[in-house]
Steps between C-alpha positions, in 0.01 A plus 500: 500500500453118409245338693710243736261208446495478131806194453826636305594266203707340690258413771261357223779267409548394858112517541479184201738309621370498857117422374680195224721355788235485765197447244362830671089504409562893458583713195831664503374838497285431844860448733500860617879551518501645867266217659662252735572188339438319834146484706228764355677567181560230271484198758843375416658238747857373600526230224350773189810728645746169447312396126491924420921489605606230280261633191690894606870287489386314132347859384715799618843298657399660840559259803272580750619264862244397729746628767493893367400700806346773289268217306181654715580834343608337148131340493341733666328621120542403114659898541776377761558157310583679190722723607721235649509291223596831274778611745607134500453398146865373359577797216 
């Protein structure tokens, strides 16, 4: 069984272009896929989420709306993130 906080591939790609749009001081390997992105985990705050949407829209063509009711859940980890932007990504 894979351990669940090693990052896929695909999280390491998200993982970079979080730490490059928000100058994170943190190596990518360090964002522990199923911390919160808010609070304790990686400290993020309403305006990173707005600067991390727009670099997600250039990147993967994934609109993610201020208004989304399940954005708690979408943020809640780099895990959660992912996965929305994969089930959303245009083919």
């Amino acid at each position: 069984m894979p351990d669940s906080t090693v990052q896929t591939p695909e999280e390491a790609e998200l993982a970079r272009l979080m730490v490059d749009t928000l100058n994170l001081e943190m190596n990518v390997d360090d964002i522990d896929p199923l911390s919160p992105l808010f609070g304790d985990g990686l400290g993020l705050d309403s305006i990173d989420v707005l600067e991390l949407a727009l670099a997600i829209s250039k990147a993967y063509g994934v609109q993610l709306r201020a208004d989304d009711a399940d954005n708690e859940t979408i943020f809640q980890s780099l895990r959660n993130l992912n996965a929305h932007i994969r089930q959303r990504r245009p083919a």
